[in-house]
N, C-alpha and C positions, 0 to 999 in steps of 0.2 A: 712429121706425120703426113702419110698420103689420103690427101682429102678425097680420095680414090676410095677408099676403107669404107666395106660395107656397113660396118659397125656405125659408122657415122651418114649412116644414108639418111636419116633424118634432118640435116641442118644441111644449108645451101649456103652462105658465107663463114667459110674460112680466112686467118690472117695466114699466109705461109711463104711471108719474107720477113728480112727484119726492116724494110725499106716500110711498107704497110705496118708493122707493128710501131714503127718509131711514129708513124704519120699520127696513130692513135695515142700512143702511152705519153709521146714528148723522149727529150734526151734528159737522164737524172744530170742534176743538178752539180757542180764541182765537189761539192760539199761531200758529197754522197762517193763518189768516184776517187778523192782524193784520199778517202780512209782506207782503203784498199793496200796492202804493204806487203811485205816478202817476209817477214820477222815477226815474232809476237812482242809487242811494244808495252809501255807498264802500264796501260790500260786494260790490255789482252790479258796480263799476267794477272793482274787483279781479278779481271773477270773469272779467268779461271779455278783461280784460289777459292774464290765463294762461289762456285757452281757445284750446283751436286747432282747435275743431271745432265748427259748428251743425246744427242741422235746424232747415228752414224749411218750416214749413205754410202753405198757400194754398189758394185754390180760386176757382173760377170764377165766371160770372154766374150758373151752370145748378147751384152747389155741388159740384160734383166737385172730389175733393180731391188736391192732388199734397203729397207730402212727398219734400223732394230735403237730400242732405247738403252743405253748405259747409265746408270747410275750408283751412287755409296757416298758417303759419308761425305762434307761438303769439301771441297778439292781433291776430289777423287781421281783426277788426274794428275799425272806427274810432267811437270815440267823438266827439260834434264835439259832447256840451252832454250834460245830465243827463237830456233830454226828445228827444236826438236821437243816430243812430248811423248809422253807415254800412255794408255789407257790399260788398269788393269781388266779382265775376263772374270765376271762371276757364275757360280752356277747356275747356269737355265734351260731350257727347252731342247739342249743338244740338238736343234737344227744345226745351227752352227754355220748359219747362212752369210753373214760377215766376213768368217773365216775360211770359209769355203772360194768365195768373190774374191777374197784377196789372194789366195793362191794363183788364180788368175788375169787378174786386173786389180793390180797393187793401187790403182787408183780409190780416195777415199775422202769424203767432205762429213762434217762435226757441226753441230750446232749446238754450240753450250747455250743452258737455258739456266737462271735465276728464276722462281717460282716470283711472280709478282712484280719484275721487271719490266719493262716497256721495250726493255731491246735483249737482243742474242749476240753472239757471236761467232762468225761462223768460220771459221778454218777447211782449205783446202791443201791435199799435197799425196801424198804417196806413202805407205802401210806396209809392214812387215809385221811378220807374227812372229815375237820372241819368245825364247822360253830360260832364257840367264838367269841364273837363280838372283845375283846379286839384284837386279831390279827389281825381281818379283816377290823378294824378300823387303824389299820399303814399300810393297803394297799394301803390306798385311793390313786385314782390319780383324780384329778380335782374334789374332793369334791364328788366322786360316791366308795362307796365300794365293794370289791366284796362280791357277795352273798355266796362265799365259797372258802375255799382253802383245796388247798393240800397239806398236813404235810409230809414231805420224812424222815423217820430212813434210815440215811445216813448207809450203811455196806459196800460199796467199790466206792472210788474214785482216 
């Protein structure tokens, strides 16, 4: 952010290093740092098995950012490997602004949520839009499949 930005002509201290921000927040803890992993591990899988609700972040060539909720039936997601998962597409609002970002910036982060949980889980990695029927056929929920899914190359969760 350029603390230059008229939008922000009201406030006069800005943090805009990570030198100054680490001075105020501190460094996290190992604990915290060391759950970080490349694979989704059977904690992860667990979690995702009993979620029935994500947020998915994306954004474009130009970095505008959309943030859309997915959700269905409780592990609505599909796992298909420790470094790979699926999300199926239901019908909504035909923006279709997820899918649109990832045409151009395959980058994509998840945050699977438990209603009444204390924690999330959050996945990052890289997004393709599939349309293989065989996948999109173990989506089904009530005999409707989706017309598409999201394939995640799991690289940190």
């Amino acid at each position: 952010m350029d603390a230059e930005d008229s939008r922000f002509a009201g406030f006069s201290e800005f943090v805009s290093t990570e030198e100054a921000l680490r001075a105020i927040l501190g460094t996290p803890p190992p604990r915290v740092t060391n759950k970080v992993q490349t694979r989704l591990d059977a904690i992860c899988l667990d979690y995702i098995a009993r979620s029935p609700f994500c947020i998915i972040a994306t954004a474009n060539a130009d970095g505008h950012i959309d943030v859309s909720p997915k959700g269905d039936p409780v592990g609505f997601a599909k796992v298909l490997s420790d470094t790979m998962l699926a999300l199926p597409d239901r019908p909504g609002n035909r923006r279709a602004d997820t899918f649109s970002n990832l045409l151009t910036n395959p980058r994509i982060g998840l945050m699977f949520i438990i209603p009444g949980k204390g924690e999330v889980l959050r996945v990052r990695g890289t997004a393709r839009i599939v349309r293989d029927s065989a996948l999109r056929e173990t989506m089904a929920v009530n005999g409707k499949v989706p017309a598409l899914a999201i394939v995640v190359a799991v690289e940190e969760a």
